[in-house]
N, C-alpha and C positions, 0 to 999 in steps of 0.2 A: 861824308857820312859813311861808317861803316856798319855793317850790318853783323849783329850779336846771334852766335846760338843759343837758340834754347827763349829767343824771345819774339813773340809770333808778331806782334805788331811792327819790328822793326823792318819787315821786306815791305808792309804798305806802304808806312814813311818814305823808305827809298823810291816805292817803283810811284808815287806822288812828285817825285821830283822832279820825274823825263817826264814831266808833264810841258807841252809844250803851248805854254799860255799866248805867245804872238799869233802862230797858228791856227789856236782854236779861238781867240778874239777878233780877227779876221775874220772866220769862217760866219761866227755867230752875229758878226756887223752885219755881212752881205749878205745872211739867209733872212733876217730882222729887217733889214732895209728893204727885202725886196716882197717881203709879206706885207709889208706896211705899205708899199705901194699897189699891191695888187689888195687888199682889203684895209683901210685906214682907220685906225684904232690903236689901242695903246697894251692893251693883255694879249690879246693874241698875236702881236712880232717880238714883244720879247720872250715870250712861250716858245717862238720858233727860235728867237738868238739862243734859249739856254737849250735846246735841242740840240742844236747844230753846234755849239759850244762844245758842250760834253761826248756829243758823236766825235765830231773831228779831231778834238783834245785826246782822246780814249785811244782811238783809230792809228793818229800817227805815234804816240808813244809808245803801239803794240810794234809798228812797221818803222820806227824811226831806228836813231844809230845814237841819240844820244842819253844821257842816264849813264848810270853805273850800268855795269855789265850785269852783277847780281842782282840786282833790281830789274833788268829785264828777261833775265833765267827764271827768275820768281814769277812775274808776271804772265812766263812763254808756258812755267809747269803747273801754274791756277788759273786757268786766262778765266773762268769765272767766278774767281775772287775778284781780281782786278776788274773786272768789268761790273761788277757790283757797286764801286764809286762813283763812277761816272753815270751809272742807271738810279743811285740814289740823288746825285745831284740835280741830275735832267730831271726826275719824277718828281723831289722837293719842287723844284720851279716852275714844271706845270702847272701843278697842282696847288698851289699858290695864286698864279696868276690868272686861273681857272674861278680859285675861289675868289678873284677878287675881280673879276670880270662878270660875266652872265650867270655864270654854272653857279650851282647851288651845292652846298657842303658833298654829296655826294657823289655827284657830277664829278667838284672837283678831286672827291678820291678815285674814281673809275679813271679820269683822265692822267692821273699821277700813277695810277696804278699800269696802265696801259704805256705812257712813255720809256717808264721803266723798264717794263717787259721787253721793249721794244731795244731799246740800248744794250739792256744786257745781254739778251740773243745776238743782236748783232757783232757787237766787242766779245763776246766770248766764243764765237765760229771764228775770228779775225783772230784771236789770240790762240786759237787750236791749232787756225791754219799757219797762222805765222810759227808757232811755237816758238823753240829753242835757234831760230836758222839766223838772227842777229846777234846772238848774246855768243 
């Protein structure tokens, strides 16, 4: 994929690419398996699997080596654009699984609103600090 000037969507598409889904389905197995063993239920470990999904997913494609180069120059000079994806995806699934567990509609938006927060502060200090130093 090459990436076009003058079209602002097309560095998302790419820096979605180094997205490294083994990695972050791994991480979201083992953090999901092991909440559901320390509290057994069904909304809150996959609340944790899509947490640690999107964290670990976000994290190593800020720090990884693979992807286009451009797509991680993009990502190293917006790290909070890019980490806006992965704070919408974590916060959609919360807040989903929020609302379809105990939490009540606005429960479930404080809790969606909250994971969000959470990922994109994280992934966007991780994308400052990384910057430009792989690309």
């Amino acid at each position: 994929m090459t990436l076009e000037r003058g079209n602002s969507l097309m560095p998302v598409h790419a820096a979605t690419l180094m997205w490294p889904t083994g990695i972050a389905t791994g991480a979201g197995l083992v953090a999901g398996g092991l909440s559901f063993l320390a509290a057994p239920g069904i909304t809150g470990p996959i609340a944790t699997a899509i947490f640690f999904f999107a964290l670990v997913g976000g994290g190593v494609a800020l720090l990884g080596g693979k992807g286009d180069r451009r797509a991680r120059r993009w990502a190293g000079q917006y790290p909070w654009r890019f980490a806006g994806g992965p704070a919408v995806l974590a916060g959609a699934g919360t807040a989903l699984m929020t609302l379809l567990g105990t939490g009540g509609f606005f429960g479930a938006v404080f809790s969606g609103l909250a994971t969000a927060a959470v990922i994109w502060v994280i992934l966007g200090i991780i994308g400052m600090v990384a910057g430009n130093k792989s690309a």
